[in-house]
C-alpha positions in Angstrom: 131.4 140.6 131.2 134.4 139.5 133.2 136.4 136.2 131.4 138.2 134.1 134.3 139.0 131.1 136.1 136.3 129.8 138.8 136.0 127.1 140.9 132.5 125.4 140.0 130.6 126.0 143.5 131.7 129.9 143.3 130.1 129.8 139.2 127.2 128.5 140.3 127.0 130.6 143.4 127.1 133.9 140.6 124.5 132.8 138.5 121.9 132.3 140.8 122.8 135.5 142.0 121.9 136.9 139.0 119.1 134.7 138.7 120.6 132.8 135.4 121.8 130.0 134.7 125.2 128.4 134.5 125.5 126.4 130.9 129.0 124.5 130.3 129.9 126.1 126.4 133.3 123.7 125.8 133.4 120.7 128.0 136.7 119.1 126.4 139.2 121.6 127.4 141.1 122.4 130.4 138.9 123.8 132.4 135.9 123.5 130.4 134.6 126.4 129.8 131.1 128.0 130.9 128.6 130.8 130.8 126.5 132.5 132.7 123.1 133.1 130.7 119.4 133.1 130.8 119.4 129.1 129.6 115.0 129.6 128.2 116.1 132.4 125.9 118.9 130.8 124.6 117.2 127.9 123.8 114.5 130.4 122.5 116.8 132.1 120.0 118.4 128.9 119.0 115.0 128.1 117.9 114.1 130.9 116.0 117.4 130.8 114.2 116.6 127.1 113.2 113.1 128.5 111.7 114.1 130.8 110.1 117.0 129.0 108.4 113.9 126.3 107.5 111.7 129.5 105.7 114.9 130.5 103.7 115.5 127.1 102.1 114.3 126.3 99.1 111.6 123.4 98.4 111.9 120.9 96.0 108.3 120.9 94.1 107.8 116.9 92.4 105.3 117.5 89.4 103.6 114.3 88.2 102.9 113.3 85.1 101.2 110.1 83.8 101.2 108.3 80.9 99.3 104.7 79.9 101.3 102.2 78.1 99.4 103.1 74.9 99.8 107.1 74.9 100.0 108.4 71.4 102.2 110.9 69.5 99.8 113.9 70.2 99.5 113.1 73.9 103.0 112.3 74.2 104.0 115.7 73.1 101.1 117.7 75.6 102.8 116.2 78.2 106.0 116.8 77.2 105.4 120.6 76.6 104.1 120.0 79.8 107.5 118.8 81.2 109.6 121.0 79.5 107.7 124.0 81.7 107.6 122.3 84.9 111.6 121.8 84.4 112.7 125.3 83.5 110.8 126.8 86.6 112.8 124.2 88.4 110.5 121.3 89.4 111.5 117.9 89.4 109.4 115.9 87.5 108.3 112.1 88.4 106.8 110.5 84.9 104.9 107.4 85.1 103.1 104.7 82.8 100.1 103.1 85.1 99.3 99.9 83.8 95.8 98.8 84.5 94.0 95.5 83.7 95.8 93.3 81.0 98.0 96.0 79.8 100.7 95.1 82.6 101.8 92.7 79.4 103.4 95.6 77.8 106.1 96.3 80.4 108.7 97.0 77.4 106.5 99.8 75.8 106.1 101.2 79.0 109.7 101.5 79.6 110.3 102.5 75.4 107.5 105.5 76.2 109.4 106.4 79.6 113.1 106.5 78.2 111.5 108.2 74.8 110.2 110.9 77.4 113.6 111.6 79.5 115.7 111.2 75.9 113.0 114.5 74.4 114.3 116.3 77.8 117.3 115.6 78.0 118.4 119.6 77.4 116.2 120.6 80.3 116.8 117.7 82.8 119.0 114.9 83.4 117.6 111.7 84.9 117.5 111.0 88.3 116.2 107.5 88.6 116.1 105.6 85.7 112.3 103.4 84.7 111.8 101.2 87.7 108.8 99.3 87.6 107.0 99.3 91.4 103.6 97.6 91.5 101.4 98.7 88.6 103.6 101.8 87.8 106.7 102.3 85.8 108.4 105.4 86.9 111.0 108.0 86.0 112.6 110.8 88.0 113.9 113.5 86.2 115.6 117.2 87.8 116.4 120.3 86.4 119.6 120.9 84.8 121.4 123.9 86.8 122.1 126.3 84.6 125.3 127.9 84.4 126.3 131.8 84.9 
């Protein structure tokens, strides 16, 4: 691979010699500065690379859990066990209180149940939204707590 100074007709004249292509690397410096490669297959690469960086991240998993503005102690605590899981393997966890019918009167217990549920976790998760009420739900975001080493 020979590194020098062409004049653009003569660059272009060498990689269709070599039946590549001619693909400006730098354009803001003097002279900009250019390669001669097989474009296809380095768009090709670039590709893969950018798939396989996708299949290495990690996915954020949003576990649901739902609660109606009248859940009990007992329920209130099988869902909360429930929680406590779902956090430690490192799931976020999206609680809600659906209010159907009439019940949409007891906004306040909704919200009691929900801040109840994220103070009970609070030494597995921290809060990521606080109760926001959106149409017939009241919903809470909670994420792991990153633990540290």
């Amino acid at each position: 691979m020979k590194i020098d100074v062409y004049r653009i007709e003569q660059a272009l004249k060498m990689a269709e010699g070599q039946n590549l292509d001619l693909v400006e690397i730098s354009p803001n410096v003097d002279p900009p500065i250019c390669k001669v490669i097989d474009y296809s297959k380095f768009k090709y690469e670039q590709k893969k690379k950018k798939k396989e960086i996708k299949a290495k991240a990690q996915k954020t998993v949003v576990k649901e859990i739902r609660f109606g503005p009248n859940t009990d102690g007992h329920d209130f605590n099988f869902k909360l066990n429930h929680a406590v899981k779902f956090l430690k393997d490192g799931s976020k966890v999206k609680a809600y209180v659906h209010f159907y019918g009439r019940s949409i009167v007891f906004k306040d217990r909704g919200e009691i149940l929900l801040l109840k549920f994220a103070q009970a976790l609070e030494e597995y998760g921290k809060v990521e939204q606080f109760p926001k009420m959106e149409g017939k739900r009241m919903t809470l975001f909670l994420a792991p707590k990153t633990l540290k080493k």
